[in-house]
C-alpha positions, 0 to 999 in steps of 0.5 A: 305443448298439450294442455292437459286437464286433470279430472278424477286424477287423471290427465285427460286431453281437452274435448278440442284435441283437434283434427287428428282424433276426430280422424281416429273416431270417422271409421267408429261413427260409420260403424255405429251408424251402419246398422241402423240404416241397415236396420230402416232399410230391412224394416222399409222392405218388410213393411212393404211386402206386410202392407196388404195385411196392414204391416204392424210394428208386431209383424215387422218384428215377428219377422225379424226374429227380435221383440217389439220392444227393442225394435221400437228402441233400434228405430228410435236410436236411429231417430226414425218412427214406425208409424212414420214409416209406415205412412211413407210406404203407403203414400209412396206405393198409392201414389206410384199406383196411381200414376203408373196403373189403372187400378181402380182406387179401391183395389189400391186402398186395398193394396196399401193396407186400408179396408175403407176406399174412403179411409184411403182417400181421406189420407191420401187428401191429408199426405198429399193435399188432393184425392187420389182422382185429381192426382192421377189426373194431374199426373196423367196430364203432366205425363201428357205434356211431357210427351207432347214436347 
């Protein structure tokens, strides 16, 4: 037999009703989640094709037809930052620049989004730990050894 708790006049079953309402509550927690990574993944595109033109949060919302304000808030319920994504892309695409082309460092500073080369490789330095150069050389000689085995 349930046990029921009575709050306010109404009998409610305890928050441990077991199995079958979480069962219940799996196709609401999907939906609820969906549009957020929906949302991060349109915002990541957009950010990207914005990144030569520096792809502020003002931009990215221009494009998607919505306020900046409830923008931020959709990133913030979907735990994620702007500035953060925003980071990511740039390490992300400078780092697959480096290692698939031979774009030289400054076109590449340009392409993410830096007007400075040594802006750039002051951040690529704080992200990754090394400049730019010495990344793409170790890339090249790991890509080096790998081909040689």
């Amino acid at each position: 037999m349930a046990h029921y708790r009575q709050e306010s006049g109404i009998n409610t079953r305890p928050a441990t009703a077991g199995p079958a309402l979480v069962y219940l509550h799996v196709p609401l927690i999907k939906t609820a989640t969906k549009p957020h990574s929906e949302l991060v993944r349109q915002v990541a595109q957009l950010i990207e094709e914005l990144l030569v033109d520096g792809a502020t949060l003002e931009q990215v919302a221009d494009r998607m037809h919505m306020p900046v304000r409830r923008l931020r808030e959709q990133l913030s319920q979907a735990d994620v930052r702007f500035n953060e994504m925003l980071t990511n892309s740039r390490r992300n695409l400078a780092e697959r620049l480096l290692l698939d082309t031979d774009k030289r460092i400054e076109l590449i500073a340009e392409r993410i989004g830096f007007s400075e080369p040594s802006t750039f490789c002051r951040a690529f330095k704080r992200w990754v730990g090394v400049t730019p150069a010495e990344f793409r050389r170790r890339g090249r000689l790991s890509a080096g050894d790998r081909s040689a085995s």
